[in-house]
C-alpha positions in Angstrom: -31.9 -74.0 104.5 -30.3 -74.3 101.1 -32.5 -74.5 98.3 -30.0 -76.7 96.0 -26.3 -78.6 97.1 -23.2 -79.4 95.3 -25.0 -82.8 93.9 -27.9 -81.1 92.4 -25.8 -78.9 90.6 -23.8 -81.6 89.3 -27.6 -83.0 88.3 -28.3 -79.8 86.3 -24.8 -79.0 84.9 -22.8 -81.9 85.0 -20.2 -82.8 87.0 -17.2 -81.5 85.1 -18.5 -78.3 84.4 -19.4 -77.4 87.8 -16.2 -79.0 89.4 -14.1 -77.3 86.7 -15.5 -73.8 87.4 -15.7 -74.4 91.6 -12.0 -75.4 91.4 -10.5 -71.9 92.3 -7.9 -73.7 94.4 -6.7 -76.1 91.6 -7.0 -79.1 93.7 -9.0 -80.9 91.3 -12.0 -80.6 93.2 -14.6 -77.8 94.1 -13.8 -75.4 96.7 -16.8 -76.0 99.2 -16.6 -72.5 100.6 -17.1 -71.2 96.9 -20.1 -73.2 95.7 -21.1 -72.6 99.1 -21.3 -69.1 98.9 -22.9 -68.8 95.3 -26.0 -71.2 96.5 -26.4 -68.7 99.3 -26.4 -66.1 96.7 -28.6 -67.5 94.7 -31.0 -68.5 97.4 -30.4 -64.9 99.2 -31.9 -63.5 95.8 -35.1 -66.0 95.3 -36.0 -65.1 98.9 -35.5 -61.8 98.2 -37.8 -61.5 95.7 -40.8 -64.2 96.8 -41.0 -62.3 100.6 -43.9 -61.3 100.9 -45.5 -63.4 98.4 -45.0 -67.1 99.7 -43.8 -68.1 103.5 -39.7 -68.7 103.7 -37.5 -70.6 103.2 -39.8 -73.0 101.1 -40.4 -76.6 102.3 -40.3 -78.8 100.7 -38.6 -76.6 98.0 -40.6 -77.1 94.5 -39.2 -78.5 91.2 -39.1 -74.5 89.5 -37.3 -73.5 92.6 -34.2 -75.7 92.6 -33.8 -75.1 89.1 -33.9 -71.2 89.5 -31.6 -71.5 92.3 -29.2 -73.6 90.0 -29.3 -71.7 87.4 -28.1 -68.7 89.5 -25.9 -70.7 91.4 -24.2 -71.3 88.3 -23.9 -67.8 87.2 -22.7 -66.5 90.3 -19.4 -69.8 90.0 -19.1 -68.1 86.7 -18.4 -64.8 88.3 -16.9 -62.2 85.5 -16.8 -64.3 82.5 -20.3 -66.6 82.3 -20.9 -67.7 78.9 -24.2 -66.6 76.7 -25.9 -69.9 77.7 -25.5 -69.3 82.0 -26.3 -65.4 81.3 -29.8 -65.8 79.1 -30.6 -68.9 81.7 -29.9 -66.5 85.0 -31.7 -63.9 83.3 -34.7 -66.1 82.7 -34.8 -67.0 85.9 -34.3 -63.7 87.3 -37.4 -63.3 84.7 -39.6 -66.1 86.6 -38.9 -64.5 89.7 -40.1 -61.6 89.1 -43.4 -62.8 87.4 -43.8 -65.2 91.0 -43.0 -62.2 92.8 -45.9 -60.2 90.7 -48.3 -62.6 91.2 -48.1 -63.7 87.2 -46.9 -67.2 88.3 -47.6 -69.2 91.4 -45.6 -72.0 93.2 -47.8 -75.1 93.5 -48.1 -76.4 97.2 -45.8 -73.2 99.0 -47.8 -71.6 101.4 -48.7 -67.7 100.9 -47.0 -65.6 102.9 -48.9 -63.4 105.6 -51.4 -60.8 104.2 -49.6 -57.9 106.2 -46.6 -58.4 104.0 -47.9 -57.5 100.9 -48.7 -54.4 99.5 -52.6 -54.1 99.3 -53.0 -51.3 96.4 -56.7 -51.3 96.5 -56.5 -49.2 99.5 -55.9 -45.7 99.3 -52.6 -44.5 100.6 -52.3 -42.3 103.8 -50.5 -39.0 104.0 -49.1 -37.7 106.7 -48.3 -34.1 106.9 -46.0 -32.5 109.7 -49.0 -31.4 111.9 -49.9 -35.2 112.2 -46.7 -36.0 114.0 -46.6 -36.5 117.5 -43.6 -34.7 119.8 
C-alpha cells in the first residue's frame, strides 16, 4: 500500500514541478514507472525506520506521513541534482523519522507495533559463550 500517489504529489509540489521532473521520456507527461518507483522508495524507507515502533503499512496513513513520504518522493525524482530546498526538506524528514523511530515523536491514531519487535534495554543482555552452544 502506497503511502502517497502521483495527485498528492502534485498537491504538495505542484503540478509542473513534479510533471517536469517525472518526464524522463519527454512525452510531456510523467513516466508512471518512475514516480512509481520513487514513492516505493520513499515508503520502503519510512517503513524501514517505524518497524518495530508502530504496526505496517499504516492505515489510514496520518497527515506527517504523507508529507514525509512526499517529501522523499520528491528527492528521490530529483535523483543526482535536487535543489537546496528538496535536500534540507528530505533531510528533515529523514530527521522526523528518526525522532518517531526513537520514540521522541509519536504518530496519533497508528497502532504500536508488537512488544517483541522492539528492543527492551532495561533488560540485561545475555551472553553466550561457546560452551553454551548445543552440537
Amino acid at each position: 500500500m502506497a503511502y502517497i500517489r502521483l495527485h498528492d504529489l502534485h498537491a504538495q509540489f505542484g503540478e509542473e514541478e513534479i510533471d517536469q521532473i517525472a518526464d524522463v521520456n519527454k512525452t510531456g507527461t510523467p513516466d508512471p514507472v518512475t514516480v512509481g518507483r520513487a514513492i516505493k522508495n520513499a515508503d520502503a524507507e519510512i517503513d524501514a525506520a517505524l518497524s518495530g515502533r508502530y504496526r505496517l503499512p499504516l492505515s489510514p496513513v496520518p497527515r506527517l506521513v504523507r508529507r514525509l513520504s512526499g517529501d522523499l518522493a520528491r528527492w528521490f525524482l530529483y535523483g543526482t541534482a535536487p535543489t537546496k530546498e528538496v535536500e534540507s526538506r528530505a533531510k528533515l524528514a529523514r530527521d522526523l523519522l528518526r525522532a518517531l523511530a526513537n520514540g521522541e515523536l509519536r504518530l496519533e491514531g497508528a497502532l504500536a507495533g508488537s512488544s517483541f519487535a522492539r528492543l527492551d534495554k532495561s533488560r540485561p543482555r545475555m551472553r553466550w559463550s561457546g560452551r553454551d552452544r548445543r552440537r
